[in-house]
GUDRENSE-42614 format. One record per residue: residue number from 1; residue in one letter; x, y, z of N, C-alpha, C in turn. Coordinates in nm, 4 decimals. Layout:
BEGIN
<node><n>NUM</n><res>A</res><n_X>X</n_X><n_Y>Y</n_Y><n_Z>Z</n_Z><ca_X>X</ca_X><ca_Y>Y</ca_Y><ca_Z>Z</ca_Z><c_X>X</c_X><c_Y>Y</c_Y><c_Z>Z</c_Z></node>
...
//
This chain:
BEGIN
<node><n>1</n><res>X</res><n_X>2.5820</n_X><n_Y>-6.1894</n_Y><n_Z>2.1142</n_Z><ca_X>2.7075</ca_X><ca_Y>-6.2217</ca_Y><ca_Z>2.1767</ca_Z><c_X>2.7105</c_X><c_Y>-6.1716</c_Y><c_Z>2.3214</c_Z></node>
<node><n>2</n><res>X</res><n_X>2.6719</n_X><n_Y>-6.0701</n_Y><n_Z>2.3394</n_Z><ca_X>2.6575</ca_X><ca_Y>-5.9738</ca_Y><ca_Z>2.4696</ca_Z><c_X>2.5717</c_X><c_Y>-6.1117</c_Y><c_Z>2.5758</c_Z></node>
<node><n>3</n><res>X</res><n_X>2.4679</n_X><n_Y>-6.1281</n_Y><n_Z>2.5379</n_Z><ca_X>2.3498</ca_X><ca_Y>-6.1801</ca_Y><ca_Z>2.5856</ca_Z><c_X>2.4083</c_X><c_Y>-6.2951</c_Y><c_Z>2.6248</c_Z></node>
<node><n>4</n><res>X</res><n_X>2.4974</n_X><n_Y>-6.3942</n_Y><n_Z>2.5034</n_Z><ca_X>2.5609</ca_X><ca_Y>-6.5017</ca_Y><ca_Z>2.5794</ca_Z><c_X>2.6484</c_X><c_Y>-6.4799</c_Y><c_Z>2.6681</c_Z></node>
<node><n>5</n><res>X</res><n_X>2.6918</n_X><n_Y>-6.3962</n_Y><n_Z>2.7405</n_Z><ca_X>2.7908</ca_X><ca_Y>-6.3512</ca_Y><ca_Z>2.8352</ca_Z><c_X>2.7650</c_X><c_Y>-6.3069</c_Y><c_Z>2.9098</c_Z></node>
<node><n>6</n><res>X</res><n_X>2.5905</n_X><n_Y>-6.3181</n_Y><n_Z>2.9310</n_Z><ca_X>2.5103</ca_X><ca_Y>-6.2861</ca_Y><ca_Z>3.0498</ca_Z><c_X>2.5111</c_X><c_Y>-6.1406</c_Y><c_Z>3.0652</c_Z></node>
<node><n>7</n><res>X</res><n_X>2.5727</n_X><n_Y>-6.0529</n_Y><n_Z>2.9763</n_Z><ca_X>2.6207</ca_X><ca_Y>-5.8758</ca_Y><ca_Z>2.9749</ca_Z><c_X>2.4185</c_X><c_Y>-5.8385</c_Y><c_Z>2.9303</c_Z></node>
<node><n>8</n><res>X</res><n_X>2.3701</n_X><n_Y>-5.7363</n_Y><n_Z>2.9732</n_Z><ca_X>2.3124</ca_X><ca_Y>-5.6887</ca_Y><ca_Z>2.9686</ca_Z><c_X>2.3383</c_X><c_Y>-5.5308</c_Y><c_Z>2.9112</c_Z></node>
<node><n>9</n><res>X</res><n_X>2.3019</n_X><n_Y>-5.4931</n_Y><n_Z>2.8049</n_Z><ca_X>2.3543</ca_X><ca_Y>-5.4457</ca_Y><ca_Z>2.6797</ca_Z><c_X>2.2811</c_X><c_Y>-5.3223</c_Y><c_Z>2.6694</c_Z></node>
<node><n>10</n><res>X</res><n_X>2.2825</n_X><n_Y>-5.1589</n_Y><n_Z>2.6479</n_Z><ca_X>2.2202</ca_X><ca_Y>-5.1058</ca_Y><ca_Z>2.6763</ca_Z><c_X>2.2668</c_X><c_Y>-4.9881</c_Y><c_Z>2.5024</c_Z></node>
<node><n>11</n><res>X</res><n_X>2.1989</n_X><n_Y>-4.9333</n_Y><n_Z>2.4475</n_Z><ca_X>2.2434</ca_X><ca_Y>-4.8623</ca_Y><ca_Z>2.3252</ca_Z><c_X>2.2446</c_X><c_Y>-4.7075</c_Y><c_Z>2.3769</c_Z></node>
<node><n>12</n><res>X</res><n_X>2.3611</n_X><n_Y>-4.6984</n_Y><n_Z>2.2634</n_Z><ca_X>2.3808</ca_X><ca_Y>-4.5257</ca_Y><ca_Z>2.2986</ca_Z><c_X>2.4284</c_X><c_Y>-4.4741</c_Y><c_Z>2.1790</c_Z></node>
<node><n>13</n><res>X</res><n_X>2.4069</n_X><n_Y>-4.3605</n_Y><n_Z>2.1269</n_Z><ca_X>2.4064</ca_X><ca_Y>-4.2335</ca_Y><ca_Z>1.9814</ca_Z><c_X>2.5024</c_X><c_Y>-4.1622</c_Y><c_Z>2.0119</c_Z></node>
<node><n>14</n><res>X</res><n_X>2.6381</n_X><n_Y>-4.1282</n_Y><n_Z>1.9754</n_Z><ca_X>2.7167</ca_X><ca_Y>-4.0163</ca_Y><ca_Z>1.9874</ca_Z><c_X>2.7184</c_X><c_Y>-3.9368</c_Y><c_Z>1.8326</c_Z></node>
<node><n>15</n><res>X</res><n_X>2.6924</n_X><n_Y>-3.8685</n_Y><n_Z>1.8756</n_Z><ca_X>2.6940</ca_X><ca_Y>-3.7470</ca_Y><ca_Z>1.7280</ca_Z><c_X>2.8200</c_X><c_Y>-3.7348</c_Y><c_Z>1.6572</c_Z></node>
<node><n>16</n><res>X</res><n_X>2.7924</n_X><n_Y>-3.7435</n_Y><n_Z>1.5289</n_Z><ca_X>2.9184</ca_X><ca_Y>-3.7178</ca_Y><ca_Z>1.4290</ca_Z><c_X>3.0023</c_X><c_Y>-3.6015</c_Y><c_Z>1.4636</c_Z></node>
<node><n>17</n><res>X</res><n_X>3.1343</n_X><n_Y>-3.5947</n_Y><n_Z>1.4461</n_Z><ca_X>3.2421</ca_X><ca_Y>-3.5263</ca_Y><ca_Z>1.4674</ca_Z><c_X>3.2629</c_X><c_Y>-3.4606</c_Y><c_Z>1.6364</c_Z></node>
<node><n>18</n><res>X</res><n_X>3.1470</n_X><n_Y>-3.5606</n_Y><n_Z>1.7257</n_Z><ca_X>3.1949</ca_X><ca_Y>-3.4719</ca_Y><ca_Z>1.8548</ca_Z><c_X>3.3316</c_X><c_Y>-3.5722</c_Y><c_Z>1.9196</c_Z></node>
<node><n>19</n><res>X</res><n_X>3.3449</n_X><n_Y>-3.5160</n_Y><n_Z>2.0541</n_Z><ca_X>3.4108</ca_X><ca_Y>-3.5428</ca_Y><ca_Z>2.1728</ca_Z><c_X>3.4065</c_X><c_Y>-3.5558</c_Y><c_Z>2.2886</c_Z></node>
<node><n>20</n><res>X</res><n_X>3.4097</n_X><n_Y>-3.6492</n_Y><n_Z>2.3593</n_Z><ca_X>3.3561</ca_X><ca_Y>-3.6360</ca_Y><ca_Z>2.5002</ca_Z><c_X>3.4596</c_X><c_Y>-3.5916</c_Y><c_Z>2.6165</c_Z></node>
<node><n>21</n><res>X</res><n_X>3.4276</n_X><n_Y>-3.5664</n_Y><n_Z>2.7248</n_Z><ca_X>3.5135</ca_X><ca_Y>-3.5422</ca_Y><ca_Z>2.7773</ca_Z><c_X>3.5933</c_X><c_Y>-3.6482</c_Y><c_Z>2.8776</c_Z></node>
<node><n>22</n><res>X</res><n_X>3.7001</n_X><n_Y>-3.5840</n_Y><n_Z>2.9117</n_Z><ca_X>3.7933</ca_X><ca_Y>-3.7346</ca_Y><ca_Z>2.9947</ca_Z><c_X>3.7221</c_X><c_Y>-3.8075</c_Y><c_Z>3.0714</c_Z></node>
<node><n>23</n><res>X</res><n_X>3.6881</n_X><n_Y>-3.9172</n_Y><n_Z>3.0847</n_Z><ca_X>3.6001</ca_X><ca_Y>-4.0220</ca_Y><ca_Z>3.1956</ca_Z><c_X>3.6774</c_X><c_Y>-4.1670</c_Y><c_Z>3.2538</c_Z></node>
<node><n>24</n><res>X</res><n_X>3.6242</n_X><n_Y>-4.1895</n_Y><n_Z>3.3374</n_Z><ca_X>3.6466</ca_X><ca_Y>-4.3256</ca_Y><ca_Z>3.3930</ca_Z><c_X>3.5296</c_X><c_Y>-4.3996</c_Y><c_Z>3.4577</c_Z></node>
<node><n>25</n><res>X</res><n_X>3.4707</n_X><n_Y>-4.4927</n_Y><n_Z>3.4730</n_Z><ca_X>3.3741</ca_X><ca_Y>-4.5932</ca_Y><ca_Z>3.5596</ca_Z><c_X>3.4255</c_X><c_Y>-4.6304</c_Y><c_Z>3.6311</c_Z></node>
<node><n>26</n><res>X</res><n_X>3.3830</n_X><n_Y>-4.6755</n_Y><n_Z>3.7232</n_Z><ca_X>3.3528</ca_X><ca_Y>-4.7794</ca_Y><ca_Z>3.8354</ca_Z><c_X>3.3385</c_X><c_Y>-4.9203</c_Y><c_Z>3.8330</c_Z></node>
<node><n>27</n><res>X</res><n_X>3.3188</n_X><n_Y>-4.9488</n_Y><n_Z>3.6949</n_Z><ca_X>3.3120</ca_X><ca_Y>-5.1347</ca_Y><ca_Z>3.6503</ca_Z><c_X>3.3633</c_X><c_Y>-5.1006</c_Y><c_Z>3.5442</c_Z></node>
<node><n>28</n><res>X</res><n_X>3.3968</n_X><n_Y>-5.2643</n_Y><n_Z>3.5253</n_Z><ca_X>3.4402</ca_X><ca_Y>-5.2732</ca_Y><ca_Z>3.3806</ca_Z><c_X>3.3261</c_X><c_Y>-5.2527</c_Y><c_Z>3.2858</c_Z></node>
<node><n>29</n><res>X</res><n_X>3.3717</n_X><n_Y>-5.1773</n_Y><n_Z>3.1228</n_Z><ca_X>3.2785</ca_X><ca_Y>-5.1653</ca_Y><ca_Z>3.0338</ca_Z><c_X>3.3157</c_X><c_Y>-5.2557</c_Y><c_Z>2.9064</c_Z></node>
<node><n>30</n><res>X</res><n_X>3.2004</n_X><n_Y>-5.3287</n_Y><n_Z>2.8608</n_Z><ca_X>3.2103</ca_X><ca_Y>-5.3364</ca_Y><ca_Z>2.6963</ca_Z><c_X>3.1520</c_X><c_Y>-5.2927</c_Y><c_Z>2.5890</c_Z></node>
<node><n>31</n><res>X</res><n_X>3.2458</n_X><n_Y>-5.2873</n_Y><n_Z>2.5145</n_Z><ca_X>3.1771</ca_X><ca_Y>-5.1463</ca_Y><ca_Z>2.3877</ca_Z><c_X>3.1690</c_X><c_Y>-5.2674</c_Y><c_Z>2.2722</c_Z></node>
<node><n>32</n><res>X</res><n_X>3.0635</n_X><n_Y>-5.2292</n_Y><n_Z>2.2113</n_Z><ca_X>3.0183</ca_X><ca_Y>-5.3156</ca_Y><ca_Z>2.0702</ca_Z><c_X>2.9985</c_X><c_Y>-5.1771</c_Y><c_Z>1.9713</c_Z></node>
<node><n>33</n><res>X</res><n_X>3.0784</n_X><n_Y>-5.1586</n_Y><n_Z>1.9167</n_Z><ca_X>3.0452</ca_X><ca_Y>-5.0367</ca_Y><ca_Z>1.7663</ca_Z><c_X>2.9032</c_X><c_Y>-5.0976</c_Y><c_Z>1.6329</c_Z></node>
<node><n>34</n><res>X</res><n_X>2.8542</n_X><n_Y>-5.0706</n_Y><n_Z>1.6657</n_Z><ca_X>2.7172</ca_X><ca_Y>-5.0793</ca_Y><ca_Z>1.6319</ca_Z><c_X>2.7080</c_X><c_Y>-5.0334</c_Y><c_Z>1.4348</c_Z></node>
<node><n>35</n><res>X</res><n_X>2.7715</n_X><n_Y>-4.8908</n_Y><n_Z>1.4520</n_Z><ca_X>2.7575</ca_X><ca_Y>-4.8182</ca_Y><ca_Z>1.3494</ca_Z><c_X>2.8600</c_X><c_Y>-4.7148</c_Y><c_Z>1.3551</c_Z></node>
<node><n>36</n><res>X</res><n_X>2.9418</n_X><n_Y>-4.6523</n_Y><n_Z>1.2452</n_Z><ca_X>3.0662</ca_X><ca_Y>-4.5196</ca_Y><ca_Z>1.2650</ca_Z><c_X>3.1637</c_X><c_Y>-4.5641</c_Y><c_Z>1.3271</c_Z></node>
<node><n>37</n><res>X</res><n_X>3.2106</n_X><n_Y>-4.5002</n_Y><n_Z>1.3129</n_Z><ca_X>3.4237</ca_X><ca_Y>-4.5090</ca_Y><ca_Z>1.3335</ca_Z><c_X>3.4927</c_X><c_Y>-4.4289</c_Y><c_Z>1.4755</c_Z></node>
<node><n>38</n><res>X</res><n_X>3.5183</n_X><n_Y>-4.4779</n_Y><n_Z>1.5510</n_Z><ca_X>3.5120</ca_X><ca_Y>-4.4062</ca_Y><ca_Z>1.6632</ca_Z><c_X>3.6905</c_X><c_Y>-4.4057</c_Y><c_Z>1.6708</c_Z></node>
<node><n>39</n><res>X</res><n_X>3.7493</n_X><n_Y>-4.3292</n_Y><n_Z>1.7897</n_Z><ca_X>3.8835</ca_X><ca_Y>-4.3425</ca_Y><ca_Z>1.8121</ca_Z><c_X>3.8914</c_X><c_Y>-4.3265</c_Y><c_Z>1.9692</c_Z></node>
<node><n>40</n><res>X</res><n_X>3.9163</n_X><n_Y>-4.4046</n_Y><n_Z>2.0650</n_Z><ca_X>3.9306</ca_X><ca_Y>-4.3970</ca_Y><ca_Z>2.2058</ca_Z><c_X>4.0777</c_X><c_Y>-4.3844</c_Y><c_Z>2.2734</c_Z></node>
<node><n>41</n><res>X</res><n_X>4.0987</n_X><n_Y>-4.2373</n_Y><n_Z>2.3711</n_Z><ca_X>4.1712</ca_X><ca_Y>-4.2277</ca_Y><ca_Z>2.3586</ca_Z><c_X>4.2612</c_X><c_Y>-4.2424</c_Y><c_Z>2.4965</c_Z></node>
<node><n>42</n><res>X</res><n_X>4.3676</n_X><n_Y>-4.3042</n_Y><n_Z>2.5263</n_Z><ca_X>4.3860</ca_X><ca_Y>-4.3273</ca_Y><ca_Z>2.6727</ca_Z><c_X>4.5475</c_X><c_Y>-4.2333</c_Y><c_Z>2.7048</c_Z></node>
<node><n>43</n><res>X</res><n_X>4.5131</n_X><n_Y>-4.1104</n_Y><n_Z>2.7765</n_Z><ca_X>4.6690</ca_X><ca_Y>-4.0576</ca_Y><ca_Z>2.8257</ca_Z><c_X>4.7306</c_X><c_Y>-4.1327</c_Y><c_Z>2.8781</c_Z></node>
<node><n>44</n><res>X</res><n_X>4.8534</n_X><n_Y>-4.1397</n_Y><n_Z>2.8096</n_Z><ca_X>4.9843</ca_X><ca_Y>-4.1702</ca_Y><ca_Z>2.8635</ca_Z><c_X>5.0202</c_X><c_Y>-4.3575</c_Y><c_Z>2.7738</c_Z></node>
<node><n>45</n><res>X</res><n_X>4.8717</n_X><n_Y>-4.3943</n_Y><n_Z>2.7235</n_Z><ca_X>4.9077</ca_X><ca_Y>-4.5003</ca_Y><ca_Z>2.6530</ca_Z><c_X>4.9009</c_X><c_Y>-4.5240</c_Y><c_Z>2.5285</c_Z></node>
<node><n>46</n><res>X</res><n_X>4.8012</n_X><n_Y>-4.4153</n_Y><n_Z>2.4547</n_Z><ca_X>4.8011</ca_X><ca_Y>-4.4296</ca_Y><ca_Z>2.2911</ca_Z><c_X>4.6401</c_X><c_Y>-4.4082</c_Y><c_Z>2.2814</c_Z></node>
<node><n>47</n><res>X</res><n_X>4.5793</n_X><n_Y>-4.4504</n_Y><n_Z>2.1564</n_Z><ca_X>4.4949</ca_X><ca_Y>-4.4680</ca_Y><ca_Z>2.0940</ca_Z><c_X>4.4224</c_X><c_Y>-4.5848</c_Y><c_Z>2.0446</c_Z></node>
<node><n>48</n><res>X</res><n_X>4.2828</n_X><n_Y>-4.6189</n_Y><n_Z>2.0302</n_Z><ca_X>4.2185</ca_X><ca_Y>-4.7196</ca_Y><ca_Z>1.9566</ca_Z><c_X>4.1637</c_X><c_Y>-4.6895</c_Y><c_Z>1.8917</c_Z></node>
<node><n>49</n><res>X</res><n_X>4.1401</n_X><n_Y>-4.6869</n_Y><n_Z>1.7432</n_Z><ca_X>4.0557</ca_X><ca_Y>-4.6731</ca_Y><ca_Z>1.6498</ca_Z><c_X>3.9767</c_X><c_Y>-4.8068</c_Y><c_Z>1.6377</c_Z></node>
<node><n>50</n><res>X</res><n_X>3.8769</n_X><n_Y>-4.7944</n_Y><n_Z>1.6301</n_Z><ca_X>3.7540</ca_X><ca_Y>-4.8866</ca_Y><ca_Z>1.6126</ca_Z><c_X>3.6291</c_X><c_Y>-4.8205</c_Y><c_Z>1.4983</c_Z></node>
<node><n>51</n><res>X</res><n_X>3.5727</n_X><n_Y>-4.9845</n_Y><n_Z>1.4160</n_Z><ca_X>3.4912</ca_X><ca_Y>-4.9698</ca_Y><ca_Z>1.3118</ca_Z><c_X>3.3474</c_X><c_Y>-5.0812</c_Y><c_Z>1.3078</c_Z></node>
<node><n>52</n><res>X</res><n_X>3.2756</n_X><n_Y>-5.0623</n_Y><n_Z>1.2517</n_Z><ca_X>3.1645</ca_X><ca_Y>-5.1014</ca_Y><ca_Z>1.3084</ca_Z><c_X>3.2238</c_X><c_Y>-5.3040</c_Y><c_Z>1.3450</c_Z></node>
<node><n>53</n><res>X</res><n_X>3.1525</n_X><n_Y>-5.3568</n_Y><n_Z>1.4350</n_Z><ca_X>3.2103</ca_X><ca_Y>-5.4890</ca_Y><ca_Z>1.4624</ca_Z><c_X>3.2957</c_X><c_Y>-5.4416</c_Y><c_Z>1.5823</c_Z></node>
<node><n>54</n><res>X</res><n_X>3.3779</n_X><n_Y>-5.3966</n_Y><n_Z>1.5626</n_Z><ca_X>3.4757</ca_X><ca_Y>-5.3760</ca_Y><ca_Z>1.6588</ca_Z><c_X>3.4020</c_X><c_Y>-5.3928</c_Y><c_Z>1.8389</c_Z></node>
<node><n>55</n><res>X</res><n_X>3.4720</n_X><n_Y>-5.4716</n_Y><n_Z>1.9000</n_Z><ca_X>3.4642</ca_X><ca_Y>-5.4567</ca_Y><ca_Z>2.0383</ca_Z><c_X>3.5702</c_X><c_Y>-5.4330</c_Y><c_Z>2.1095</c_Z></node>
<node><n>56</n><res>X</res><n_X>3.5197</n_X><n_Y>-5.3535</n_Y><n_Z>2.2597</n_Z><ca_X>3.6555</ca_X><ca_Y>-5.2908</ca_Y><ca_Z>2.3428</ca_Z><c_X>3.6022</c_X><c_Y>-5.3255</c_Y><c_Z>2.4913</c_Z></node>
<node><n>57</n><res>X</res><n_X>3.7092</n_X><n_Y>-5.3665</n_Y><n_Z>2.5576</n_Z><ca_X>3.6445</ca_X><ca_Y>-5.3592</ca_Y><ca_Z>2.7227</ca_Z><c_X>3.7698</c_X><c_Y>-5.2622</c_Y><c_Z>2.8026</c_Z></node>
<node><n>58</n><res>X</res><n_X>3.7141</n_X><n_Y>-5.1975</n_Y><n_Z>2.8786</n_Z><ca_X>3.7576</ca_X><ca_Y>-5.0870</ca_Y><ca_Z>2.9600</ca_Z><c_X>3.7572</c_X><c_Y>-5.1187</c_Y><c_Z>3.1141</c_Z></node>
<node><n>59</n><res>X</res><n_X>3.8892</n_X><n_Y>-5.1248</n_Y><n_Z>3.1213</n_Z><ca_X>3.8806</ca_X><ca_Y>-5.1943</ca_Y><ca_Z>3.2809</ca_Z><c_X>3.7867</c_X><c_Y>-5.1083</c_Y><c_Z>3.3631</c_Z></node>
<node><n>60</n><res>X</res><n_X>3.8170</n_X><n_Y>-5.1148</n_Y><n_Z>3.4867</n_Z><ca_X>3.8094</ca_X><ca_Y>-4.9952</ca_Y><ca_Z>3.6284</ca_Z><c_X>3.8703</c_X><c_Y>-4.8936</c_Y><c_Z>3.6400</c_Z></node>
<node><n>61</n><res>X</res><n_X>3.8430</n_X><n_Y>-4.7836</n_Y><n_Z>3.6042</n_Z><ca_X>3.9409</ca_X><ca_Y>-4.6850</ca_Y><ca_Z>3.6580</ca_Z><c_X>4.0145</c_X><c_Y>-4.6326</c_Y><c_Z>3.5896</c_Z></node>
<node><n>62</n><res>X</res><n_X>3.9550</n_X><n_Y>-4.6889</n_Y><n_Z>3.3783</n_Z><ca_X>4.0854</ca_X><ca_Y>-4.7131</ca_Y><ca_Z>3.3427</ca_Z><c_X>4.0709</c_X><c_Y>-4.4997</c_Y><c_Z>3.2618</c_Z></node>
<node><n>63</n><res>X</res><n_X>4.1240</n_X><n_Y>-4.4250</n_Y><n_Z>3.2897</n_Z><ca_X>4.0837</ca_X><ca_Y>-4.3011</ca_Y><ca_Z>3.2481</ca_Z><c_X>4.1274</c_X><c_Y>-4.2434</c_Y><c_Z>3.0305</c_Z></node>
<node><n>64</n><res>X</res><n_X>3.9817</n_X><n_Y>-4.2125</n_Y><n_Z>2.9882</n_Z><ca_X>3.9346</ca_X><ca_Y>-4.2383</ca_Y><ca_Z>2.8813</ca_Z><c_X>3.8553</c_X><c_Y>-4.1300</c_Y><c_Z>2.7948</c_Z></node>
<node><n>65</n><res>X</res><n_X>3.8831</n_X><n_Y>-4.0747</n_Y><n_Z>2.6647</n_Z><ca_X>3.7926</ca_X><ca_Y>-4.0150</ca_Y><ca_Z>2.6203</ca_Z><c_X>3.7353</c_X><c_Y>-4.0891</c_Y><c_Z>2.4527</c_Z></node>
<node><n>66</n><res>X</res><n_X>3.6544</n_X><n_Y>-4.0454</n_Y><n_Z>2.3837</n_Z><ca_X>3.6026</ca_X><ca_Y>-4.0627</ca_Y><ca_Z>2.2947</ca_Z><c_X>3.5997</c_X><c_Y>-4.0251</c_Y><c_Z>2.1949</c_Z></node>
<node><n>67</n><res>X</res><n_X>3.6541</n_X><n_Y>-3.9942</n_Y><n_Z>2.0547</n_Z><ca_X>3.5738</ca_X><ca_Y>-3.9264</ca_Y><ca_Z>1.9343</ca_Z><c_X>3.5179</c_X><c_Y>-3.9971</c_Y><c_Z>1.8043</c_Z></node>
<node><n>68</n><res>X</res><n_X>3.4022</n_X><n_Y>-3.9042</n_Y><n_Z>1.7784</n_Z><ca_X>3.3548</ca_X><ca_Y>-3.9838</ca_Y><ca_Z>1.6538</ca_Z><c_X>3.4482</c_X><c_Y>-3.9145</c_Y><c_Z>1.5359</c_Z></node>
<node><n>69</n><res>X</res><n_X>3.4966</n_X><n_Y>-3.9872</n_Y><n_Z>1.4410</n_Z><ca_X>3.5749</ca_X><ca_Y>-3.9996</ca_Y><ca_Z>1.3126</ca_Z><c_X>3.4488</c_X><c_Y>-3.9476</c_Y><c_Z>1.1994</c_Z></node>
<node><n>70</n><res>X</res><n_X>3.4378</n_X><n_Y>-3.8558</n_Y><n_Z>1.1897</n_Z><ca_X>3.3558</ca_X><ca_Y>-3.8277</ca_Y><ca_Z>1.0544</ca_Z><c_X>3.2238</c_X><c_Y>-3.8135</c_Y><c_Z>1.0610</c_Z></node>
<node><n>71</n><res>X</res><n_X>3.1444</n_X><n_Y>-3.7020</n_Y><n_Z>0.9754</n_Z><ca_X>3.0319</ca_X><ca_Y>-3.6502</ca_Y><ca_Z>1.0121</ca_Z><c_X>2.8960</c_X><c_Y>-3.7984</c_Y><c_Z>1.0866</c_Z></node>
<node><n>72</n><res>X</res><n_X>2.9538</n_X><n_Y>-3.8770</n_Y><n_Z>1.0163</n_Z><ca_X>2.8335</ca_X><ca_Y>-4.0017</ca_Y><ca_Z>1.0507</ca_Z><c_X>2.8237</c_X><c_Y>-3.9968</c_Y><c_Z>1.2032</c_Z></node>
<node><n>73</n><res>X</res><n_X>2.6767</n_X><n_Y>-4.0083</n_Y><n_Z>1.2431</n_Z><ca_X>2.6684</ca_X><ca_Y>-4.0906</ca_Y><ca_Z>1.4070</ca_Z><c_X>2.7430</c_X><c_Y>-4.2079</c_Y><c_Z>1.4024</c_Z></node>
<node><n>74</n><res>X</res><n_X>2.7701</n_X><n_Y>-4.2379</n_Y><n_Z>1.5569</n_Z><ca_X>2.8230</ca_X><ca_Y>-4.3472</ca_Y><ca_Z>1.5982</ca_Z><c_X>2.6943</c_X><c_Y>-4.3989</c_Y><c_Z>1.7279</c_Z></node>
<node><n>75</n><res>X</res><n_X>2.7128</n_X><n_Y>-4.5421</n_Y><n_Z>1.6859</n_Z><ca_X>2.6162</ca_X><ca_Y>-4.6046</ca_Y><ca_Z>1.7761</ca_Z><c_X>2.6766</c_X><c_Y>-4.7183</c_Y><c_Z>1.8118</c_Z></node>
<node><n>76</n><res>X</res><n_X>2.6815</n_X><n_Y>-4.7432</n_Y><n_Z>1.9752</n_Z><ca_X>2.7367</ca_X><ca_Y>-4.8378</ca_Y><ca_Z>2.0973</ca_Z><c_X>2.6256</c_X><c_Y>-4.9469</c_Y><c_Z>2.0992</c_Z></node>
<node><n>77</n><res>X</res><n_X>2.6619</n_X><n_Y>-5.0778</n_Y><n_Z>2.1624</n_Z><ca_X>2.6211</ca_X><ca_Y>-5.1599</ca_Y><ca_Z>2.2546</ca_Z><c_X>2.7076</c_X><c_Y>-5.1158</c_Y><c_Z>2.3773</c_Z></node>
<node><n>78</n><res>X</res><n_X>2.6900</n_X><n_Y>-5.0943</n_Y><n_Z>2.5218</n_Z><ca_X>2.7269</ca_X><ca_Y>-5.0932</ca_Y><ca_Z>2.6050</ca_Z><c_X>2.6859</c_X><c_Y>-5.1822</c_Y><c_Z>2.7379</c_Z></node>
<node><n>79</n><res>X</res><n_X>2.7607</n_X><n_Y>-5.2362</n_Y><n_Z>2.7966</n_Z><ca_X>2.7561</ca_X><ca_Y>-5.3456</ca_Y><ca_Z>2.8970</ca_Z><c_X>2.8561</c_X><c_Y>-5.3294</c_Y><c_Z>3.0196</c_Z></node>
<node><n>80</n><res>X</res><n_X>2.7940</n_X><n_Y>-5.3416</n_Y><n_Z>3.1598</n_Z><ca_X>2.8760</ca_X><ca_Y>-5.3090</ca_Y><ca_Z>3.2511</ca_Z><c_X>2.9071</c_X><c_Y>-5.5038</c_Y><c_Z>3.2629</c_Z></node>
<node><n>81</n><res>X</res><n_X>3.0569</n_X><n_Y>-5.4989</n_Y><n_Z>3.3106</n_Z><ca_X>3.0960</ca_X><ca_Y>-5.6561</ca_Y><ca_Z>3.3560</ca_Z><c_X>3.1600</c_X><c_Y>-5.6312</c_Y><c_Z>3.5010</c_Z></node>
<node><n>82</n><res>X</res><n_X>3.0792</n_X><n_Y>-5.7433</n_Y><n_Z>3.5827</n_Z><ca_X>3.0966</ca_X><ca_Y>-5.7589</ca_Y><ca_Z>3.6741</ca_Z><c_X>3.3027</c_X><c_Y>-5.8133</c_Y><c_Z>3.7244</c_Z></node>
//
């Protein structure tokens, strides 16, 4: 799906039960949940829980953290969009 959208798709491992810290990019991102239950979290607007299938795109700028839901790894497709 990535590939038809010309997104160039890159994989990434976040460890069971961590957290990342607050972030933002510079481009837009798309997230493909690969594997594990993640919850993304945006101050001042709420929460997304996401399960494997699940996709998310993250504007510019848009400020963001991460956690994995339960001892399992979590594994991304990630794609910057122009």
């Amino acid at each position: 799906m990535m590939h038809r959208e010309g997104l160039q798709p890159s994989q990434s491992e976040l460890a069971g039960q961590s957290r990342s810290l607050e972030m933002k990019f510079n481009q837009n991102r798309v997230l493909v949940v690969v594997q594990g239950q993640l919850q993304f979290a945006f101050p001042g607007y709420g929460v997304i829980d996401l399960d494997p299938g699940d996709i998310l795109e993250i504007n510019t700028g848009v400020l963001h953290d991460v956690t994995v839901k339960g001892s399992q790894d979590a594994v991304l497709l990630q794609a910057l969009r122009d």
